[in-house]
C-alpha positions as a printed Julia matrix, in Angstrom:
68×3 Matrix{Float64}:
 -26.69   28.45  -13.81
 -29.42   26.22  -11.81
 -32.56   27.75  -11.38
 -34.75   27.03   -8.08
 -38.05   27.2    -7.1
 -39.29   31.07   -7.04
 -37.23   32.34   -9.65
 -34.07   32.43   -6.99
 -30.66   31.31   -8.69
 -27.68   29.54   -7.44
 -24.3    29.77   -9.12
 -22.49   26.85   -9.49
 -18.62   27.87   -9.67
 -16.63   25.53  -11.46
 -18.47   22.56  -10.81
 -18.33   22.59   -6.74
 -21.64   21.47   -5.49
 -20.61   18.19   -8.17
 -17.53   17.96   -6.18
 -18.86   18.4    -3.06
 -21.58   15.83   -3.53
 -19.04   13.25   -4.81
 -17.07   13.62   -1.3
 -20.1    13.11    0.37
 -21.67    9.96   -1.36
 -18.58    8.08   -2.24
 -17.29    7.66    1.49
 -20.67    6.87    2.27
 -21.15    4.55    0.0
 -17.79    2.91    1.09
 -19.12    2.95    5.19
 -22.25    0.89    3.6
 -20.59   -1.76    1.59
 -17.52   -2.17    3.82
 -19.3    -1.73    7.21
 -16.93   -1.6    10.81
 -13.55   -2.88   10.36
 -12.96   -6.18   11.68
 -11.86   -6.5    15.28
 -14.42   -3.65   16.88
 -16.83   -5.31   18.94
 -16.18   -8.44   21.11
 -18.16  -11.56   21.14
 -21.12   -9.78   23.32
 -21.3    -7.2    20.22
 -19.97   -4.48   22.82
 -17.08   -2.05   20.88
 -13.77   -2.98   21.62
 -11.94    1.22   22.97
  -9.15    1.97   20.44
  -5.86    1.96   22.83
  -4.34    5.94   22.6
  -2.18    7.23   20.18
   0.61    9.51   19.98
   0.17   12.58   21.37
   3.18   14.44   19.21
   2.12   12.82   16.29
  -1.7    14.73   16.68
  -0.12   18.09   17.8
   1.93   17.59   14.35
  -0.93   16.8    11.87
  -3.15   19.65   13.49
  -0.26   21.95   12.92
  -0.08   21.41    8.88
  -4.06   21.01    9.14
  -3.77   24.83   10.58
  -0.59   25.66    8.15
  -2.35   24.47    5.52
């Protein structure tokens, strides 16, 4: 059990505000040593718009998103 200022407790179940922390600081982490992928801005440093994508292909990954 953590104990916070006042006397007020929080109740760490199995270890989820560890694994919730990890998903937070690892991707950031990644963003800062990676930085944006190659090929996003042009030579006047404007960003290069991302051509669409398939429209069945979203509806499908939002449905097992949802099913899940």
């Amino acid at each position: 059990m953590i104990k916070l200022g006042g006397g007020y407790g929080a109740l760490d179940f199995a270890g989820s505000g560890v694994v919730h922390a990890i998903g937070r600081y690892v991707p950031l982490a990644a963003c800062l040593l990676f930085g944006p992928r190659i090929g996003k801005y042009d030579n006047q440093g404007r960003p290069i718009p991302i051509p669409g994508h398939s429209i069945s292909l979203a509806v499908l990954g939002a449905f097992i998103l949802w099913f899940g």
